[in-house]
C-alpha positions as CSV (number, residue, x, y, z in Angstrom):
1,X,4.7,-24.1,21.1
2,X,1.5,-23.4,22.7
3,X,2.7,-20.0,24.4
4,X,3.5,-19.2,20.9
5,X,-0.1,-19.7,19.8
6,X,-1.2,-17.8,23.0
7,X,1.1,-14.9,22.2
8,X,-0.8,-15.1,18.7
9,X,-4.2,-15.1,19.8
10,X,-3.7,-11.8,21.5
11,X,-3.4,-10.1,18.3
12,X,-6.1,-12.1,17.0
13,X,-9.4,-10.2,17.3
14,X,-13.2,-12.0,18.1
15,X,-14.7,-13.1,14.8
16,X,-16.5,-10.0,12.8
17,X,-19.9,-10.9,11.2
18,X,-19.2,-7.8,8.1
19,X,-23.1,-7.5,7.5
20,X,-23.8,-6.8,11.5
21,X,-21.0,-4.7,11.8
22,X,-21.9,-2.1,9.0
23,X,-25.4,-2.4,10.7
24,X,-23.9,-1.3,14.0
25,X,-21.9,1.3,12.4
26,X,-24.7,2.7,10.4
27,X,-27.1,2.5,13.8
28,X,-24.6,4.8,15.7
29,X,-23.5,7.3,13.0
30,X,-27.6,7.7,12.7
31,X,-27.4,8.3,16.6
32,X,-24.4,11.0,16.3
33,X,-26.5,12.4,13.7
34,X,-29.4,12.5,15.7
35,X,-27.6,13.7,18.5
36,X,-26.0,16.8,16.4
37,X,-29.4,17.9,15.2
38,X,-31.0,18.3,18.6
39,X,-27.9,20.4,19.9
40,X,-27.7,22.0,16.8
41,X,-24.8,25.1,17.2
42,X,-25.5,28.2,15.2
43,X,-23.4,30.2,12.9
44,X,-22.0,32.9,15.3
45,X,-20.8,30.0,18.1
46,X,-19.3,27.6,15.2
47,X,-17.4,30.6,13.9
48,X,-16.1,31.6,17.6
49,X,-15.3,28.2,18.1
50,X,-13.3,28.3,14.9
51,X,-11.5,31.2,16.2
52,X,-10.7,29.9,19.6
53,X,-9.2,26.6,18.2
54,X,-7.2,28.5,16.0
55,X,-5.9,30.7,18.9
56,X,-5.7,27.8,21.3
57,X,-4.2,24.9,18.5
58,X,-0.2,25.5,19.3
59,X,0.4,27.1,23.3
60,X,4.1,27.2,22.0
61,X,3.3,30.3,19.7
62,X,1.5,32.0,22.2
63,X,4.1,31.7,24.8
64,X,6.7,32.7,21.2
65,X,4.2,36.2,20.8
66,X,4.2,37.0,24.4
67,X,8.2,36.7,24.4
68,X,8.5,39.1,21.0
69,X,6.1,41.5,22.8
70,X,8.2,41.6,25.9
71,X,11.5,41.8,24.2
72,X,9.5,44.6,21.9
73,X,8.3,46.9,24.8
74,X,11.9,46.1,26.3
75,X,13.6,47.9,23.7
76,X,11.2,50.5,23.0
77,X,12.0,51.7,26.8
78,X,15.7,51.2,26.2
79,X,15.3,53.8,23.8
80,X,13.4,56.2,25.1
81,X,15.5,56.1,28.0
82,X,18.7,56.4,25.9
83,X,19.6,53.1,27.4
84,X,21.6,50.7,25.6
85,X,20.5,47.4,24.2
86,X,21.5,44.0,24.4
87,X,22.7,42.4,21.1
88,X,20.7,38.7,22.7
89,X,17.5,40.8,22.9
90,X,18.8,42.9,19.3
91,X,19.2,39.6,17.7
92,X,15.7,38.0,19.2
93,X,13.5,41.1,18.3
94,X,15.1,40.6,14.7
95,X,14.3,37.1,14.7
96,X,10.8,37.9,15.6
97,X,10.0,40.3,13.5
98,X,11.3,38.2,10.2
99,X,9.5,35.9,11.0
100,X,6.2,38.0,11.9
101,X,6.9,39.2,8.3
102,X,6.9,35.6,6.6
103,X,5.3,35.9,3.3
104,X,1.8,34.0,2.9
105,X,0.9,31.9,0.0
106,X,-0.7,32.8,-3.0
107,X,-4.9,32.6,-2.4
108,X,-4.7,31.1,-6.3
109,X,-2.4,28.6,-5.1
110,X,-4.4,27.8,-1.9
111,X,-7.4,27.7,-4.1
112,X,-6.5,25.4,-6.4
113,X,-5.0,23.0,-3.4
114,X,-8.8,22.9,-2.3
115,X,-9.7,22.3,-4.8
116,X,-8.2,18.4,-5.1
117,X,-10.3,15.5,-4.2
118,X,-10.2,15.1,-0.3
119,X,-9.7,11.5,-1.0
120,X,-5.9,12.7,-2.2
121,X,-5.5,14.0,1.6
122,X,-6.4,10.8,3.0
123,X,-4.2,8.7,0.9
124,X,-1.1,11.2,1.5
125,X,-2.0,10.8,5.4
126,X,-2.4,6.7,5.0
127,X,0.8,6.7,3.4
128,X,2.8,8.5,5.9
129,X,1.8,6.1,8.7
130,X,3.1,2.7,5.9
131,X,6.3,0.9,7.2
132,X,10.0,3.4,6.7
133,X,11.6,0.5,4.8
134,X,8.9,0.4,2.2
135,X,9.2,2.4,-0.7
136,X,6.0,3.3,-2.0
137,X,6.3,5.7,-4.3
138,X,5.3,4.4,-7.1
139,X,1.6,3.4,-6.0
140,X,1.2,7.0,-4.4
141,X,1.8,8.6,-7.5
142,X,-0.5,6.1,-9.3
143,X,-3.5,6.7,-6.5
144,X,-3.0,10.8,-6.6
145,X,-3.1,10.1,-10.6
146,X,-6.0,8.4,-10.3
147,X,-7.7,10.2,-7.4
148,X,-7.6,13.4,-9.7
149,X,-9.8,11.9,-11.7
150,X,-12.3,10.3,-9.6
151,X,-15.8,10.9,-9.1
152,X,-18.2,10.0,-6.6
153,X,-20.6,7.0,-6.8
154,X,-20.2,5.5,-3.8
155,X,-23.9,7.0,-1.6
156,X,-24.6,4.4,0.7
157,X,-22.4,3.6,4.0
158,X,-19.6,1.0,3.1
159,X,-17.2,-0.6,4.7
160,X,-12.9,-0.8,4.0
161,X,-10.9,-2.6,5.2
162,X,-6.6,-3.1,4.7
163,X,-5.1,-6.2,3.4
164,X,-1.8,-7.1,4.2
165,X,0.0,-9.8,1.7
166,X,3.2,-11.3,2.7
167,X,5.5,-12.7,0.5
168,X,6.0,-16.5,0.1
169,X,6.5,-18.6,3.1
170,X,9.3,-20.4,1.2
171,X,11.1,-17.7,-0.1
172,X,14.4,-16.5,1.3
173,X,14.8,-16.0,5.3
174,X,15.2,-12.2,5.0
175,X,11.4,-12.0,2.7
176,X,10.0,-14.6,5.5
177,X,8.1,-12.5,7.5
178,X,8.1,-9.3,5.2
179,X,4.8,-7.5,4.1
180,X,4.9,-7.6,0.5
181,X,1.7,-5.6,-0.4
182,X,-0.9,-3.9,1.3
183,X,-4.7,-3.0,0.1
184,X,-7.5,-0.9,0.9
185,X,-10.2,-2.8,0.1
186,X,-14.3,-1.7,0.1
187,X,-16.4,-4.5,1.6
188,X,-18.5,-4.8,-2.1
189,X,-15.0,-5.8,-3.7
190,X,-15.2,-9.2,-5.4
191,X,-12.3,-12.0,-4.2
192,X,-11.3,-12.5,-8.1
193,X,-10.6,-8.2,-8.2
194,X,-8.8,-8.4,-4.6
195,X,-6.5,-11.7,-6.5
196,X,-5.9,-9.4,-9.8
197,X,-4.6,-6.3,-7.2
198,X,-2.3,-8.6,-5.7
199,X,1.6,-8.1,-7.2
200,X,4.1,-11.1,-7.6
201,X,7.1,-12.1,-9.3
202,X,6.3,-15.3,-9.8
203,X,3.1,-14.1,-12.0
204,X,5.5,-12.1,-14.1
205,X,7.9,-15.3,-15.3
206,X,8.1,-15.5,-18.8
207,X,8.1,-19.9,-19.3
208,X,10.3,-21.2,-21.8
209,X,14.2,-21.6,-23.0
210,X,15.5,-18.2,-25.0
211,X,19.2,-19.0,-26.0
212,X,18.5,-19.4,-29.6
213,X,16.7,-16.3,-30.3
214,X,16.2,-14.0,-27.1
215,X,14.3,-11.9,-29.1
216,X,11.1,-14.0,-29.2
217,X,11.2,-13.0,-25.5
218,X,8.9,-9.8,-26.7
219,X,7.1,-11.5,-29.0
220,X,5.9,-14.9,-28.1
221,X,6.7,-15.1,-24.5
222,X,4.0,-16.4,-21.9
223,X,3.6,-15.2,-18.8
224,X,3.4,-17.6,-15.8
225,X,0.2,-15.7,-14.3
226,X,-1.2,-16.1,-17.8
227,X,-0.4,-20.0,-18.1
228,X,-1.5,-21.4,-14.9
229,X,-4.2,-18.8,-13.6
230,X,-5.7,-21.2,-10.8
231,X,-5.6,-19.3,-7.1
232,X,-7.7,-20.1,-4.6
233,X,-8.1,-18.0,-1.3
234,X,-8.4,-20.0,2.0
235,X,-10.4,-18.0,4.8
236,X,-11.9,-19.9,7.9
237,X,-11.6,-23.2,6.6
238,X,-13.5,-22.3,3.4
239,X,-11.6,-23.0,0.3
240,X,-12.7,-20.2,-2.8
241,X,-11.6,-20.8,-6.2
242,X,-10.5,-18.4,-9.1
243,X,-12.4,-20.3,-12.1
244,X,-12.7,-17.6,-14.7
245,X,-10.1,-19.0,-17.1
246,X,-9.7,-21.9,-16.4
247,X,-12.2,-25.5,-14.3
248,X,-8.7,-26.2,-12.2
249,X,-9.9,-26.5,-8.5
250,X,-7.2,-26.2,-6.1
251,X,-9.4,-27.1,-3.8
252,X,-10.1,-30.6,-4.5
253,X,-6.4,-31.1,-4.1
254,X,-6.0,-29.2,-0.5
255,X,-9.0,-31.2,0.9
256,X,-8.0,-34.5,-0.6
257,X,-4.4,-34.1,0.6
258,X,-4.9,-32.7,3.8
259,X,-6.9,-34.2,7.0
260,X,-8.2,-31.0,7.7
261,X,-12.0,-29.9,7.9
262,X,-11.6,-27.4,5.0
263,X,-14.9,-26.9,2.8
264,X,-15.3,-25.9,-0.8
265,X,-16.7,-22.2,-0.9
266,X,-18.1,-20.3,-4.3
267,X,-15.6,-19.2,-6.8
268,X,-14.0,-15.7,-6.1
269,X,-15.8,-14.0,-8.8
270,X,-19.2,-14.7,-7.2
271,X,-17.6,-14.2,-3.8
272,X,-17.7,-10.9,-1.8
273,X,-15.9,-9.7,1.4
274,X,-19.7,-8.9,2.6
275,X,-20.6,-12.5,1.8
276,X,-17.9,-14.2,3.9
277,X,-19.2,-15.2,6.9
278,X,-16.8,-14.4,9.4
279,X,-13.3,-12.8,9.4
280,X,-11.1,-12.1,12.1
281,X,-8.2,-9.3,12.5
282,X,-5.0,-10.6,12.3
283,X,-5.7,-13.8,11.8
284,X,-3.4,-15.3,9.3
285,X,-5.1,-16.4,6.4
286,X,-3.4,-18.0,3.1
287,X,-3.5,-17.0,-0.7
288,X,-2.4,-19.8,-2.7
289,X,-1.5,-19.4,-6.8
290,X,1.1,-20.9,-9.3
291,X,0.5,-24.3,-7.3
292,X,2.9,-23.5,-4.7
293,X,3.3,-19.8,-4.4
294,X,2.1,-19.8,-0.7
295,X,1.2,-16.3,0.9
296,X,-0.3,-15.1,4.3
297,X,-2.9,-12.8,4.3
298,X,-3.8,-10.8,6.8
299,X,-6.8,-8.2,7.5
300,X,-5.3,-5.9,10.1
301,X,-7.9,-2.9,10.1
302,X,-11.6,-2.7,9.6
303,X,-13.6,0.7,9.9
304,X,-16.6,2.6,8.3
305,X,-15.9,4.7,4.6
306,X,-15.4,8.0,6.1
307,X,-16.2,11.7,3.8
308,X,-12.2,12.2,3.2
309,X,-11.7,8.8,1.9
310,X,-12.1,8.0,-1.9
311,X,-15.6,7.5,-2.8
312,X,-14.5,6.4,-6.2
313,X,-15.3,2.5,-6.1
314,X,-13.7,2.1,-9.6
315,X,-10.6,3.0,-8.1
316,X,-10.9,-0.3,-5.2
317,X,-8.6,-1.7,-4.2
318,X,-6.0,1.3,-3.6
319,X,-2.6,0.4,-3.0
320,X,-1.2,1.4,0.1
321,X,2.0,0.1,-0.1
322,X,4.3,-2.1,-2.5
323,X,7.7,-3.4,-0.9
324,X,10.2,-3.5,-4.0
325,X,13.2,-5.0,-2.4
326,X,16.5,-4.7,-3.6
327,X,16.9,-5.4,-7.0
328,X,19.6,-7.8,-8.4
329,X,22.2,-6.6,-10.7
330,X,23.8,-7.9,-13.7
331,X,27.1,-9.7,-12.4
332,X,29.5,-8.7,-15.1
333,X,28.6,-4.7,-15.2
334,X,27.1,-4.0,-12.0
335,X,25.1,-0.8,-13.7
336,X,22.2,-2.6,-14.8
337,X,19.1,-4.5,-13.4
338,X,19.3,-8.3,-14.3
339,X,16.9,-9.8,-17.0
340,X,18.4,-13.2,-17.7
341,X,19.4,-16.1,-15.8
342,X,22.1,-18.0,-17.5
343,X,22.8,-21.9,-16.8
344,X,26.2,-24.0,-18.0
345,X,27.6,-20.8,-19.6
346,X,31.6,-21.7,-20.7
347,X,32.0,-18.0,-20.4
348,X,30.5,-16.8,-17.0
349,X,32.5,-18.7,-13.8
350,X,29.0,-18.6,-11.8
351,X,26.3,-21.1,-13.0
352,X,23.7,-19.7,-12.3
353,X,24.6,-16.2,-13.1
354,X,22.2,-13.5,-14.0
355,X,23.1,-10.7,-16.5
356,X,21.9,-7.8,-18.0
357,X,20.4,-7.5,-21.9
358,X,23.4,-5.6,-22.8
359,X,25.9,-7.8,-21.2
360,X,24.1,-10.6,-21.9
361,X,24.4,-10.4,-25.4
362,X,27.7,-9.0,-25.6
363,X,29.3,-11.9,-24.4
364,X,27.3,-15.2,-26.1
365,X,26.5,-14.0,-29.3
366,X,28.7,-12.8,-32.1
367,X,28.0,-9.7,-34.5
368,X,25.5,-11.6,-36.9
369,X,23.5,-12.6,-33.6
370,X,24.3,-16.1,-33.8
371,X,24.4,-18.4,-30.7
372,X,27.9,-18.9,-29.3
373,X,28.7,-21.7,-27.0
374,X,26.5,-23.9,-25.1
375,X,24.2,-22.9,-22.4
376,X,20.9,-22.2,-21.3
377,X,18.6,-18.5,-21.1
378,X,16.3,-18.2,-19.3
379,X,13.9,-14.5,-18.0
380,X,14.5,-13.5,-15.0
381,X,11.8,-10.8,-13.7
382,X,11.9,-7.9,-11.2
383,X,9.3,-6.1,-9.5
């Protein structure tokens, strides 16, 4: 166990005091600044430097152009000497040359790709480094919608820093150590707007017993997040509740039940990451909601807002990636996504069994809608 915990700690950074660090950070892009305006480099060396790293970015296509033009002057003396060619060196120059001719793109089109929010660049390039197995395509398209839109308000330095949310320690063995969700966060960001960002399926339970009229499922169904909206967030040993709807303290109950030395904080709303008084990266912390919904938390990078980045804070906390899993099916068709989770069902040889809506009420009501049989329905949700 304890070489465990010493395998842990090396991944485990010092603790980070958030309001020194944006000091240090601000103190040393002042002295880069600084530093740039007493070597300041004029127009006609900035654009030769421009031109050199373009010439000088890929040595592969140099060493490509001096091949064409050798195989080039090789044929023009093959003619002029009446000398035949070789079809290699035929087929190479034709090669070259088709691609020498590649047509470029539209200016209009390259315009109006600068024109985008740089913001949409960064996303696209913090995306491509997420995890292969997680498909995020839904959030991208959500932040590039967004990011169209966005406008800058953001003037003074800032700090963001990435989330990751695991799902519940409980859950299956194959979820047990999977990221579930991960957030870029500003430093300004509230606790209570970090909890609302935050995705899961148990929020999204509809309570309640819908074998007598599924129907009222659309009408006067309660979501579980709605019902029970105590969270709390647990970071070094300070305990910080959500108590905008509702005076539950989950708090009270995790220091009364516990022998550890955990302390009540502020409640999220009134709590910012810049007010929390030490964090360390990757150090597990714990996000705690519908009483025993149990997730780690983990800040794994921490680094000034840089001029690419969105400087839209309405648009905080981005989503960086959502894991969506593999999604259950309905048991009788195999087509459809399940919605319902049927108990003691006379019909249906698996108890539980989960079905579709189509299948569903196919096979346990009649054509006036009436209730056939006895059993229990209950939602089943999918994210």
């Amino acid at each position: 166990m304890s070489n465990d915990n010493d395998r842990l700690r090396e991944f485990i950074s010092s603790p980070i005091d958030l309001t020194k660090f944006l000091e240090d950070a601000k103190n040393m892009k002042e002295r880069i600044m600084s530093f740039q305006s007493s070597y300041p480099i004029n127009q006609t060396n900035l654009d030769s430097l421009i031109n050199l790293s373009k010439t000088l970015s890929d040595y592969r296509h140099l060493e490509q152009q001096d091949e064409t033009t050798r195989i080039e002057n090789n044929i023009e003396e093959d003619e002029s000497q009446g000398g035949g060619v070789d079809e290699e060196d035929t087929t190479s120059s034709s090669t070259w040359r088709t691609r020498r001719k590649k047509k470029k793109l539209d200016p209009s089109i390259t315009n109006s790709l600068k024109s985008y929010p740089a913001c949409i660049e960064y996303l696209y390039k913090e995306f491509s480094q997420s995890r292969p197995h997680a498909s995020h395509d839904t959030a991208f398209l959500k932040n590039i919608r967004e990011c169209n839109q966005a406008i800058s308000n953001i003037d003074n330095d800032r700090l963001i820093l990435n989330l990751q949310i695991f799902f519940p320690i409980e859950s299956r063995d194959r979820y047990r150590h999977q990221l579930m969700n991960e957030l870029i966060c500003l430093s300004t960001l509230t606790l209570a707007q970090i909890r609302d960002a935050i995705e899961c399926v148990s929020d999204e339970q509809i309570l309640g017993e819908y074998s007598q009229n599924p129907d009222d499922i659309n009408t006067n169904g309660q979501r579980a997040g709605d019902a029970n909206t105590a969270a709390c967030f647990i970071i070094e040993s300070i305990v910080y509740d959500d108590l905008r709807r509702t005076d539950v303290r989950l708090s009270e109950r995790i220091i009364e039940q516990t022998n550890t030395n955990y302390t009540q904080g502020t409640s999220m709303e009134l709590t910012s990451l810049n007010d929390l008084k030490m964090i360390q990266l990757g150090k597990p912390y714990i996000y705690l909601h519908q009483t025993n919904c149990e997730h780690v938390i983990v800040f794994s990078e921490l680094k000034l807002l840089e001029q690419d980045q969105c400087h839209d804070s309405n648009l905080y906390p981005l989503c960086r990636m959502k894991y969506h899993g593999r999604f259950s099916y309905c048991f009788l068709c195999n087509v459809f996504y399940a919605k319902w989770l049927i108990r003691n069902s006379p019909l249906i040889p698996d108890d539980p069994c989960l079905l579709c809506e189509r299948c569903f009420k196919a096979c346990h009501y009649d054509k006036d809608g009436n209730k056939v049989g006895d059993f229990s329905a209950y939602h089943f949700p999918q994210l």
